[in-house]
PDB file of N, CA, C and O in Angstrom:
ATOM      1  N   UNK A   1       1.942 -14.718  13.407  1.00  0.00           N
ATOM      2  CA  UNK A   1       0.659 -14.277  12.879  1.00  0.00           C
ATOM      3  C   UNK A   1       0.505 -12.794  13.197  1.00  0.00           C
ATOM      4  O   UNK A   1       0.748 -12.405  14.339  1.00  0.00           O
ATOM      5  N   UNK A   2       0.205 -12.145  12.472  1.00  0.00           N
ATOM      6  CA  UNK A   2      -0.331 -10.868  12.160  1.00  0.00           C
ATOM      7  C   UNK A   2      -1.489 -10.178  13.204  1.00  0.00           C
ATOM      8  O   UNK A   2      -2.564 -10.778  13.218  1.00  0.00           O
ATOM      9  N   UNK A   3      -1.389  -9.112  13.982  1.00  0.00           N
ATOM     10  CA  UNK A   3      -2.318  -8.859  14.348  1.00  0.00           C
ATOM     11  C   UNK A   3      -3.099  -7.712  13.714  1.00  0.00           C
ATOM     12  O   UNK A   3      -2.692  -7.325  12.619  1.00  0.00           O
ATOM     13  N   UNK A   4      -4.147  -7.125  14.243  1.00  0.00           N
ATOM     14  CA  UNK A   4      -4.786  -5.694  13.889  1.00  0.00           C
ATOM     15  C   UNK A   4      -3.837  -4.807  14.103  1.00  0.00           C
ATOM     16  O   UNK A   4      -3.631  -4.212  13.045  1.00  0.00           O
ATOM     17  N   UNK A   5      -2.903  -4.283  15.266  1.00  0.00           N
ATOM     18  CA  UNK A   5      -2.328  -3.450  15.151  1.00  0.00           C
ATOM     19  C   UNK A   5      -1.296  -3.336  13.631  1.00  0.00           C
ATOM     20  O   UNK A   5      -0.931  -2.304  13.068  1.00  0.00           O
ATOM     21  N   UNK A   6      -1.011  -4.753  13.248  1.00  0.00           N
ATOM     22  CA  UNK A   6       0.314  -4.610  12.275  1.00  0.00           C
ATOM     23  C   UNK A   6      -1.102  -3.833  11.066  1.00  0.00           C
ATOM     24  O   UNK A   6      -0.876  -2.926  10.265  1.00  0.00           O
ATOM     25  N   UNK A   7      -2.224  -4.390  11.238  1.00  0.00           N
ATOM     26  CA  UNK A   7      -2.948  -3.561  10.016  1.00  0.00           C
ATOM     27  C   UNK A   7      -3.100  -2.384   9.936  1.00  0.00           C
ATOM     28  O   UNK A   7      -3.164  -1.699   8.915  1.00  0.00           O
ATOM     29  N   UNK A   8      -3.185  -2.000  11.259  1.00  0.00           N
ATOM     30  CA  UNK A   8      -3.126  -0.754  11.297  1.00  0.00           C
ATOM     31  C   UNK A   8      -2.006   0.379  11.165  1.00  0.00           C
ATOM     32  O   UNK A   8      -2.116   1.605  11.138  1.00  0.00           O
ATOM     33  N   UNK A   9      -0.987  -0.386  11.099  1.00  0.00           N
ATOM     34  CA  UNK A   9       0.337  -0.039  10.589  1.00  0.00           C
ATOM     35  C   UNK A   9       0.365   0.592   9.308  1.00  0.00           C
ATOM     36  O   UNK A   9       0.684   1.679   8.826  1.00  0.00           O
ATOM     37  N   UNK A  10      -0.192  -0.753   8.862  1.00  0.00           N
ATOM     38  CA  UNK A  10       0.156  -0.953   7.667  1.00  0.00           C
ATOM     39  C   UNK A  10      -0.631   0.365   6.836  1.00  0.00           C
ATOM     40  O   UNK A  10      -0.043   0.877   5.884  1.00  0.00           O
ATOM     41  N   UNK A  11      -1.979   0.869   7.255  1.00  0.00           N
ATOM     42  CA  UNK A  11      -2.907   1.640   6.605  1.00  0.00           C
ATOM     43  C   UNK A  11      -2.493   2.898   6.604  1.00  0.00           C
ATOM     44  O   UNK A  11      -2.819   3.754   5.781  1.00  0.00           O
ATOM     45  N   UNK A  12      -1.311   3.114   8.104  1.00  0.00           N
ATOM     46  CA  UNK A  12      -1.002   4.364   8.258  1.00  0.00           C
ATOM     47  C   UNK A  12      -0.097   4.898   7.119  1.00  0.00           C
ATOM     48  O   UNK A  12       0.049   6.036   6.674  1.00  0.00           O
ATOM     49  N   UNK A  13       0.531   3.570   6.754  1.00  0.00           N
ATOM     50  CA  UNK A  13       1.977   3.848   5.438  1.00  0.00           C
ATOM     51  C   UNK A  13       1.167   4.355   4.141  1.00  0.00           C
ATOM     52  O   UNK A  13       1.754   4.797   3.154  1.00  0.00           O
ATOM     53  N   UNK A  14      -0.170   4.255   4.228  1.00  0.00           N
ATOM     54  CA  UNK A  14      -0.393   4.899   2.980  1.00  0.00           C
ATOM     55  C   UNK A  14      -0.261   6.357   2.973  1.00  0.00           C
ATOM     56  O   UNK A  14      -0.321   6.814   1.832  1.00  0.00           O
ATOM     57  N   UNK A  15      -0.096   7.253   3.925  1.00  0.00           N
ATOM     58  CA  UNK A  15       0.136   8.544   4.184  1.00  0.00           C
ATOM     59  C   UNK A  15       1.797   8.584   3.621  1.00  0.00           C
ATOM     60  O   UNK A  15       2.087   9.642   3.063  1.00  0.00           O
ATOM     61  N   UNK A  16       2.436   7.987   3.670  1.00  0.00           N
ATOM     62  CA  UNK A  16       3.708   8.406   2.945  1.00  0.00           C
ATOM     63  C   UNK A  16       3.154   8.381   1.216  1.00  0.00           C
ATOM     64  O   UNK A  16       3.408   9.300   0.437  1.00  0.00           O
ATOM     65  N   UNK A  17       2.638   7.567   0.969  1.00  0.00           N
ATOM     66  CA  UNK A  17       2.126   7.586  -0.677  1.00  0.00           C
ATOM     67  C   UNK A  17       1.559   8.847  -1.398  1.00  0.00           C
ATOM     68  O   UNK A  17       1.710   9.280  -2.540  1.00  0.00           O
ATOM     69  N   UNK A  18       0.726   9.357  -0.125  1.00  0.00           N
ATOM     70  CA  UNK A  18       0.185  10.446  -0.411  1.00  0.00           C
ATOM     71  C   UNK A  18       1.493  11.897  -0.217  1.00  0.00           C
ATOM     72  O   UNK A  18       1.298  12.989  -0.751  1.00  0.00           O
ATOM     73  N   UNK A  19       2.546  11.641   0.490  1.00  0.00           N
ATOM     74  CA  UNK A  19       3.238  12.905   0.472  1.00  0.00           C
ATOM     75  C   UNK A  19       3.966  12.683  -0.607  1.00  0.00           C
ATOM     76  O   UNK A  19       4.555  13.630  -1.129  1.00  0.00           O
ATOM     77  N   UNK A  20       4.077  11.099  -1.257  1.00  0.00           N
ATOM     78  CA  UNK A  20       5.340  11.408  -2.455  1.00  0.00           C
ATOM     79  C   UNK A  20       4.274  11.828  -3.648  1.00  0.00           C
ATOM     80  O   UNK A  20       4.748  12.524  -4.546  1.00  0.00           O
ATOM     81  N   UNK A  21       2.767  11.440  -3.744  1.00  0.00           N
ATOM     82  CA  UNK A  21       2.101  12.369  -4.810  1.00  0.00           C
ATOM     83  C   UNK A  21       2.418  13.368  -4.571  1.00  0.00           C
ATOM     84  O   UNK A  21       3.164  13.793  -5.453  1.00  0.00           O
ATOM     85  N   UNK A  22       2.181  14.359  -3.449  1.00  0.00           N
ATOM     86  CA  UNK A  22       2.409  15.369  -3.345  1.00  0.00           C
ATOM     87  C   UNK A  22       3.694  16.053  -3.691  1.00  0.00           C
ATOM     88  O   UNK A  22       3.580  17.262  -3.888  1.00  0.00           O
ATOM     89  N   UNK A  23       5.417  15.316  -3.859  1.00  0.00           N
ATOM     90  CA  UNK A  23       6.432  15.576  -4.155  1.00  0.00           C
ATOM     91  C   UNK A  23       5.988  15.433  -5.333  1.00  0.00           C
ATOM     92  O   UNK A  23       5.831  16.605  -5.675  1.00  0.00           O
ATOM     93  N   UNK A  24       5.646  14.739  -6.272  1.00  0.00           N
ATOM     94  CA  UNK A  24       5.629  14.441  -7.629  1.00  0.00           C
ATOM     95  C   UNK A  24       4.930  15.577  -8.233  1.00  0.00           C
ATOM     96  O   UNK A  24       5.258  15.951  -9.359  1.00  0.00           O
ATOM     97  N   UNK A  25       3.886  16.222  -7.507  1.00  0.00           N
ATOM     98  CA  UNK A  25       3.250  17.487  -8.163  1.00  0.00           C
ATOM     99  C   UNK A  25       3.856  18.229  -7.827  1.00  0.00           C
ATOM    100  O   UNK A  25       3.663  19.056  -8.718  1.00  0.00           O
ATOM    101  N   UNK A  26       4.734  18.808  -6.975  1.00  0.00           N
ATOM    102  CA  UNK A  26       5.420  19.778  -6.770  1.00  0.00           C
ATOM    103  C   UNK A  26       6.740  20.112  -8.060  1.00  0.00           C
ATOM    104  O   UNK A  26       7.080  21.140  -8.646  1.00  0.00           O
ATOM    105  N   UNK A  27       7.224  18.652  -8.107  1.00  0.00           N
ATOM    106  CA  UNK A  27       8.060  18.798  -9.245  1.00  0.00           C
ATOM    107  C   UNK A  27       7.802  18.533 -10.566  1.00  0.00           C
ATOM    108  O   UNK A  27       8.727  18.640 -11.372  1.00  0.00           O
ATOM    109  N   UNK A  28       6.641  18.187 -10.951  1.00  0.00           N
ATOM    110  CA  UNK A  28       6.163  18.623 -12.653  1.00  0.00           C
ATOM    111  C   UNK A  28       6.160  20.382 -12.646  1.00  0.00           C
ATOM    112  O   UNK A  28       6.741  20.960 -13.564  1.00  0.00           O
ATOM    113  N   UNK A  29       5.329  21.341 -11.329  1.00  0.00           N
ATOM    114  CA  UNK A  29       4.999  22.413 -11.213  1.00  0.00           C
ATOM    115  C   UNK A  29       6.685  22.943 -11.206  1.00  0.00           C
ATOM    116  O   UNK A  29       6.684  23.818 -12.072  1.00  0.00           O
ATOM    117  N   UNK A  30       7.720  22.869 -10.805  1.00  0.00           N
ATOM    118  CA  UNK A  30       8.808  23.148  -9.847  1.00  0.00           C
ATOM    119  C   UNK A  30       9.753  22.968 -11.171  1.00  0.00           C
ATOM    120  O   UNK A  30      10.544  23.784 -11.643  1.00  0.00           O
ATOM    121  N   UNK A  31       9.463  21.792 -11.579  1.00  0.00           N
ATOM    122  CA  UNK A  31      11.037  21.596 -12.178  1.00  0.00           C
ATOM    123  C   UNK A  31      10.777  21.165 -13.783  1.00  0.00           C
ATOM    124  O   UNK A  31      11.528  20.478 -14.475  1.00  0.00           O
ATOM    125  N   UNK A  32       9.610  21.714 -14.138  1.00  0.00           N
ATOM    126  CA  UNK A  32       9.181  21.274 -15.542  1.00  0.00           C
ATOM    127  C   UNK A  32       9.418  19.952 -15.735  1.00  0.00           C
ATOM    128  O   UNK A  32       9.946  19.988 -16.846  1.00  0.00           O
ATOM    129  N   UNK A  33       9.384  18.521 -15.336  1.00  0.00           N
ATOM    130  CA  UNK A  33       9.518  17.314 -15.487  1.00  0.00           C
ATOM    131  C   UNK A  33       8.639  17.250 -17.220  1.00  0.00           C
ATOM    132  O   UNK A  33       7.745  17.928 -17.726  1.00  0.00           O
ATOM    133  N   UNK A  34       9.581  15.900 -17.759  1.00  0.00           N
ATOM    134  CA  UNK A  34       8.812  15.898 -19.233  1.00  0.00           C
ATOM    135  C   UNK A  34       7.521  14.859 -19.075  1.00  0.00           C
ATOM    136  O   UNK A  34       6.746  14.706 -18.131  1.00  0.00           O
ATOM    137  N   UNK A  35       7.578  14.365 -20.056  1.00  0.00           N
ATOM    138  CA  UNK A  35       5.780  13.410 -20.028  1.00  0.00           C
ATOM    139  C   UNK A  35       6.599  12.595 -19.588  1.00  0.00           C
ATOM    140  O   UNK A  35       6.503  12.462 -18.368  1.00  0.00           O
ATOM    141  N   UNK A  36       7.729  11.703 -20.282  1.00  0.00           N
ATOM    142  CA  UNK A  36       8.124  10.526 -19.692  1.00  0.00           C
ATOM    143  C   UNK A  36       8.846  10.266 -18.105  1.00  0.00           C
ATOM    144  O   UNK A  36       9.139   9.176 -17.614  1.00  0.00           O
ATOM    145  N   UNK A  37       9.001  11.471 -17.570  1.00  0.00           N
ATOM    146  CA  UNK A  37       9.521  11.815 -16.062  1.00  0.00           C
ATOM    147  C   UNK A  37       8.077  11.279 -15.129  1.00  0.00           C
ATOM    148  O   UNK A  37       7.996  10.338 -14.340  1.00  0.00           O
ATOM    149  N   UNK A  38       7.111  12.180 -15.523  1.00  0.00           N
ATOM    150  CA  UNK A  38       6.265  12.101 -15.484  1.00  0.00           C
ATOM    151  C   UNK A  38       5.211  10.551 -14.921  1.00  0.00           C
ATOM    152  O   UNK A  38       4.933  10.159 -13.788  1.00  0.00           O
ATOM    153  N   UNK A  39       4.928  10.114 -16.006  1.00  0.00           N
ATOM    154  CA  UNK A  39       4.679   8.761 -16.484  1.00  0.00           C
ATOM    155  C   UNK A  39       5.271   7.683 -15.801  1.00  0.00           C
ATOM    156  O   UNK A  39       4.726   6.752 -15.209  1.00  0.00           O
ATOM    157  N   UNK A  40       6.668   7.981 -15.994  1.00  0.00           N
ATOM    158  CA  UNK A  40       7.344   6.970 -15.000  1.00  0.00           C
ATOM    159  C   UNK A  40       7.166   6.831 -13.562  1.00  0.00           C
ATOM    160  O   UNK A  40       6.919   5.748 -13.031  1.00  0.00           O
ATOM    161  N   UNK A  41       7.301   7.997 -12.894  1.00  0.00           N
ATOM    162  CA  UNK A  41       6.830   8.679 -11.480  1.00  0.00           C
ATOM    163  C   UNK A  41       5.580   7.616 -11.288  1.00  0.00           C
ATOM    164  O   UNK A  41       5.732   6.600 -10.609  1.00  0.00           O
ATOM    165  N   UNK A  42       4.486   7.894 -11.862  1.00  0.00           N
ATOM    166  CA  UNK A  42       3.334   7.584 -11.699  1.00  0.00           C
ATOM    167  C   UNK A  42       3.262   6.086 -11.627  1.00  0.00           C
ATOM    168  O   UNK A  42       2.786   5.508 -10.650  1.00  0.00           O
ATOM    169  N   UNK A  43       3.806   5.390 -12.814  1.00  0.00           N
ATOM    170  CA  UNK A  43       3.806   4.276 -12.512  1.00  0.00           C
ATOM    171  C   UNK A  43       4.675   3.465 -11.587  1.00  0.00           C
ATOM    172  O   UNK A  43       4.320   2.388 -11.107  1.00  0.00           O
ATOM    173  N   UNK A  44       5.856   4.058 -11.363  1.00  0.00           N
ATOM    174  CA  UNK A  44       6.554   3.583 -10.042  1.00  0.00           C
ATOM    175  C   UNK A  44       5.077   3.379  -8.642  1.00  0.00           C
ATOM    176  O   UNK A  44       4.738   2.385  -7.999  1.00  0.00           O
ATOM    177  N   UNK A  45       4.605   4.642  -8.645  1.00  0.00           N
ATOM    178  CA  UNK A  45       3.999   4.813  -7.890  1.00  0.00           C
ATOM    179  C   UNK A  45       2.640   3.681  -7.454  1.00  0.00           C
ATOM    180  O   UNK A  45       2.148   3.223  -6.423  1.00  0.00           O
ATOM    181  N   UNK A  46       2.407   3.576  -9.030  1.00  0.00           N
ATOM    182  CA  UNK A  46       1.026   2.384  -9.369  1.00  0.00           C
ATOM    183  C   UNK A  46       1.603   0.820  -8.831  1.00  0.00           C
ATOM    184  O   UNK A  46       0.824   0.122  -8.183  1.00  0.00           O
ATOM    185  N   UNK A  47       3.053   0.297  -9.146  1.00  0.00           N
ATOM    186  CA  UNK A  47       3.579  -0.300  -8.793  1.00  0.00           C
ATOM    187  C   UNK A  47       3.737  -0.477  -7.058  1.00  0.00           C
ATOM    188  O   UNK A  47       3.414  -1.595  -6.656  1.00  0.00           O
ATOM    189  N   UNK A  48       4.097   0.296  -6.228  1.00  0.00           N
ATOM    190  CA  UNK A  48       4.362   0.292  -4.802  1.00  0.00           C
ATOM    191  C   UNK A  48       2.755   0.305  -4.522  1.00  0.00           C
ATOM    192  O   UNK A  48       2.584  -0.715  -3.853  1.00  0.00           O
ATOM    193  N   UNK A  49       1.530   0.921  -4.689  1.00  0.00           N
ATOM    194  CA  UNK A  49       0.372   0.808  -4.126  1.00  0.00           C
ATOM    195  C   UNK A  49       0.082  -0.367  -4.539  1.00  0.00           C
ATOM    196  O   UNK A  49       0.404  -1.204  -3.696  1.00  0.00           O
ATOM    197  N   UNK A  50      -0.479  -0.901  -5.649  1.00  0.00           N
ATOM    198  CA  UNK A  50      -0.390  -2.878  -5.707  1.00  0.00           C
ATOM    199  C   UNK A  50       0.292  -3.291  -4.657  1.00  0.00           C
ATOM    200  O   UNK A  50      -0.249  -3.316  -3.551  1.00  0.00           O
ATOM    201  N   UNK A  51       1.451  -3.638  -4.819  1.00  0.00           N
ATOM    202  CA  UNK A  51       2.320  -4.581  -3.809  1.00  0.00           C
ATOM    203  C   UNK A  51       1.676  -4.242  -2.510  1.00  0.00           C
ATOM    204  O   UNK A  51       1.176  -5.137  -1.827  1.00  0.00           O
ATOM    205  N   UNK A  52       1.659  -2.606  -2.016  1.00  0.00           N
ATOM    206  CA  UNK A  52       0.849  -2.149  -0.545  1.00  0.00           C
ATOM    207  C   UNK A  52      -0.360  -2.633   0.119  1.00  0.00           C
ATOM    208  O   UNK A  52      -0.701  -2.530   1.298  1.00  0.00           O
ATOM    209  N   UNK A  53      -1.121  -3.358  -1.199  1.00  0.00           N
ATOM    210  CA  UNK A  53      -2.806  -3.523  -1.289  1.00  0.00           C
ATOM    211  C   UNK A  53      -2.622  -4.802  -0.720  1.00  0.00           C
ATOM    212  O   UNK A  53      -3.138  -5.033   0.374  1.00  0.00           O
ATOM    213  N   UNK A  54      -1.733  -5.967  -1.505  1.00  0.00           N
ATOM    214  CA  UNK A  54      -1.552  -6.827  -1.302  1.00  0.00           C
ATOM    215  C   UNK A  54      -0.975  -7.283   0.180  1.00  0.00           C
ATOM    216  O   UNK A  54      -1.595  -7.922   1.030  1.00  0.00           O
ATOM    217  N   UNK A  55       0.039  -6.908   0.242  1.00  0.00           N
ATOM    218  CA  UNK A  55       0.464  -6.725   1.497  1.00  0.00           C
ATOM    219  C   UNK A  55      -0.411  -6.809   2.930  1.00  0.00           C
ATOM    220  O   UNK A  55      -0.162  -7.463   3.943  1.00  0.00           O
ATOM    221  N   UNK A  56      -1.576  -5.864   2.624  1.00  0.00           N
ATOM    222  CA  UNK A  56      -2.456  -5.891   3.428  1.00  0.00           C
ATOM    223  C   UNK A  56      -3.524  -6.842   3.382  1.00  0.00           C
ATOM    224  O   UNK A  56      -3.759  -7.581   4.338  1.00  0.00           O
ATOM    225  N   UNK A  57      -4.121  -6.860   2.417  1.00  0.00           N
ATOM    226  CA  UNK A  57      -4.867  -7.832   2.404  1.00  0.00           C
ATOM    227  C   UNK A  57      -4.110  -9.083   3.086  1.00  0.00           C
ATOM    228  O   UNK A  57      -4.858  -9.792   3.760  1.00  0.00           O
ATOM    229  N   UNK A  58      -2.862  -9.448   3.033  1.00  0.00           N
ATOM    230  CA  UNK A  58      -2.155 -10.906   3.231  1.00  0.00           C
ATOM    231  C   UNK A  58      -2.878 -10.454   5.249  1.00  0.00           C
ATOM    232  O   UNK A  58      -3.519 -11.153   6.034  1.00  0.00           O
ATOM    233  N   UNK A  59      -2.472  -9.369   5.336  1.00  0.00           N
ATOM    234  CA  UNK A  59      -2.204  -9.079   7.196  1.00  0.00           C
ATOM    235  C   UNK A  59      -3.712  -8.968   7.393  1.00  0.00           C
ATOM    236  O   UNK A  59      -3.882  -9.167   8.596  1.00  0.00           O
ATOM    237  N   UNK A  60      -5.042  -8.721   6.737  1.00  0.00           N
ATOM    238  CA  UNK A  60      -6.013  -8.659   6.990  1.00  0.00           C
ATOM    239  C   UNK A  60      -6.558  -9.866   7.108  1.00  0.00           C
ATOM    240  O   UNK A  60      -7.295 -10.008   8.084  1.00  0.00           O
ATOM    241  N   UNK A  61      -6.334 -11.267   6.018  1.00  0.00           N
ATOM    242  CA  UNK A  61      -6.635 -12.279   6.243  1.00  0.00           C
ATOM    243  C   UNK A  61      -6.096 -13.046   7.565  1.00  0.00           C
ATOM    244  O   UNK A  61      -6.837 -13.882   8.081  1.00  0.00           O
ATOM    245  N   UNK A  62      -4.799 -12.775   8.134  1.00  0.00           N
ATOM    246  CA  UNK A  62      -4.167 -12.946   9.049  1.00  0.00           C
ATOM    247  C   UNK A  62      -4.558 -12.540   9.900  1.00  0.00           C
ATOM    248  O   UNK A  62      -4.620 -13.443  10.735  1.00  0.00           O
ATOM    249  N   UNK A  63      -4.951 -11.545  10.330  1.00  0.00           N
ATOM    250  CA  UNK A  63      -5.755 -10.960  11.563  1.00  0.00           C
ATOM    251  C   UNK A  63      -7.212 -11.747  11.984  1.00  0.00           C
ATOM    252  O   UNK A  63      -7.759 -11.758  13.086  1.00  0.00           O
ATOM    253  N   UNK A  64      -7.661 -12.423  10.669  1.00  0.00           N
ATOM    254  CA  UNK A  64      -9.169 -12.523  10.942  1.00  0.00           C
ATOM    255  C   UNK A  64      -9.273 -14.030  10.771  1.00  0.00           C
ATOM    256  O   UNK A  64     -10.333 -14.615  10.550  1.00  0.00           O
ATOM    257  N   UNK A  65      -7.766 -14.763  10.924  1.00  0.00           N
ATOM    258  CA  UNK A  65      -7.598 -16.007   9.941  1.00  0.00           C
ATOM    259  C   UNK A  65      -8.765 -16.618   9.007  1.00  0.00           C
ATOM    260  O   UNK A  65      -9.524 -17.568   9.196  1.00  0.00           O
ATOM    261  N   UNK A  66      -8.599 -15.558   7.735  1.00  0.00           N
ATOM    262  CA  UNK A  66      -8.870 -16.105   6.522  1.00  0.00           C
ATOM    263  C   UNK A  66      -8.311 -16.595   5.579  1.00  0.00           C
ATOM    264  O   UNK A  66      -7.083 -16.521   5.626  1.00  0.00           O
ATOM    265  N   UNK A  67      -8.816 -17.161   4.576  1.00  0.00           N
ATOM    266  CA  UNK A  67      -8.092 -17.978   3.715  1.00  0.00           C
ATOM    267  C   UNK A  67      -6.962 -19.332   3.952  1.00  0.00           C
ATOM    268  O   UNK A  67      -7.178 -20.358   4.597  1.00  0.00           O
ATOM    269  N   UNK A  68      -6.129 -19.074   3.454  1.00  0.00           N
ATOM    270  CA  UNK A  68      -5.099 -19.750   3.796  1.00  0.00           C
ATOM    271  C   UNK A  68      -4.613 -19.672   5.241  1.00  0.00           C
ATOM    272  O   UNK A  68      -3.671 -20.435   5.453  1.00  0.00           O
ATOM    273  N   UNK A  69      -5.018 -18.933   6.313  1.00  0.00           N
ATOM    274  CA  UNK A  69      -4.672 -18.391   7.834  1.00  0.00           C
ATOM    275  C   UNK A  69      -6.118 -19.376   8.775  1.00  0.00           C
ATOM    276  O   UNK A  69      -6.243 -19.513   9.992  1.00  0.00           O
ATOM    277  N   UNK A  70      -6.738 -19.744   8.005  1.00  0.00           N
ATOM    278  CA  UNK A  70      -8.132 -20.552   8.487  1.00  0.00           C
ATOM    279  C   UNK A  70      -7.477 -21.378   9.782  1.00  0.00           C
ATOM    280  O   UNK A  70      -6.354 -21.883   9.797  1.00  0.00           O
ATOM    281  N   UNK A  71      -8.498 -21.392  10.911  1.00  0.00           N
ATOM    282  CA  UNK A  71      -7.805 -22.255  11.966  1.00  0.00           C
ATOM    283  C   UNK A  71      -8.864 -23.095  12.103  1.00  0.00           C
ATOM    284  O   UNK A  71      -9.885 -22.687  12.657  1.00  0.00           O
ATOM    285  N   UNK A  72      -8.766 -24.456  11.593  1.00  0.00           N
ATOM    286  CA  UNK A  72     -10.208 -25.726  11.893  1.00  0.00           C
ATOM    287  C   UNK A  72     -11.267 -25.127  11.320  1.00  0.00           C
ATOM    288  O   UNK A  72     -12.366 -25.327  11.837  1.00  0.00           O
ATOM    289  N   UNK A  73     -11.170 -24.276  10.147  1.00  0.00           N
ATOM    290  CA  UNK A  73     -12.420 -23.917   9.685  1.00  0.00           C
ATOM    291  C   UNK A  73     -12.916 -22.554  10.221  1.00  0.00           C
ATOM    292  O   UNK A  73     -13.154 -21.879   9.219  1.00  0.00           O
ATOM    293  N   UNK A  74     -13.175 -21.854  11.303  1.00  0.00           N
ATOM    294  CA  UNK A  74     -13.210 -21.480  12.131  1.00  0.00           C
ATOM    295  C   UNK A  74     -13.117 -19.763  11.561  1.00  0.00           C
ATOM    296  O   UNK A  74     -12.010 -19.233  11.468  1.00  0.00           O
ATOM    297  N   UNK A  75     -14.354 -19.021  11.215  1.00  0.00           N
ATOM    298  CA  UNK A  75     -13.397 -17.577  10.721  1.00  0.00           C
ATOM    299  C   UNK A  75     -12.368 -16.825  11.420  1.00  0.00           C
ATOM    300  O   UNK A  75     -11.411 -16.244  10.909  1.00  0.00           O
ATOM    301  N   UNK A  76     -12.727 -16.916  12.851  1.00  0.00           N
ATOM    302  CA  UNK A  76     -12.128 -15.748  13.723  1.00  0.00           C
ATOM    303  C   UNK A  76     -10.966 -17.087  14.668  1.00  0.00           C
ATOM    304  O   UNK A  76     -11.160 -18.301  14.734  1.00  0.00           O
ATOM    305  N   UNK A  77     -10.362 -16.661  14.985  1.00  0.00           N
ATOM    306  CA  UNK A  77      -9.269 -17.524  15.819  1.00  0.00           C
ATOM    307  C   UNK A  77      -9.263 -16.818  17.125  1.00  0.00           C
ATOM    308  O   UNK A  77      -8.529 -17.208  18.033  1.00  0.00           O
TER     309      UNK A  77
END
């Protein structure tokens, strides 16, 4: 089972998301990327933050056993 720290892990990894936006604007500016370079980038990107969201949410319910993590009913374990 999942604790708070793994959530808190987990929240910190969104700071890598934010430096590869930041690579991705550097190289439309940098390297003339076309629309479909572009586009693709982005949605790779849209792709890994979903799965990330999810991810967490799974470790947030786990931390707080919700949902499916429920212990005797019980919110907090």
């Amino acid at each position: 089972m999942k604790d708070r720290f793994h959530l808190e892990d987990e929240i910190k990894t969104l700071y890598s998301f934010s430096q590869q936006l930041e690579t991705l604007s550097e190289g439309i500016l940098e390297y003339d990327l076309s629309n479909d370079e572009v586009v693709n980038a982005l949605e790779g990107l849209k792709v890994m933050l979903d799965l990330h969201a999810k991810k967490m949410m799974d470790t947030m319910c786990q931390c707080f056993s919700l949902d499916q993590y429920k212990i005797n009913g019980d919110v907090y374990s």
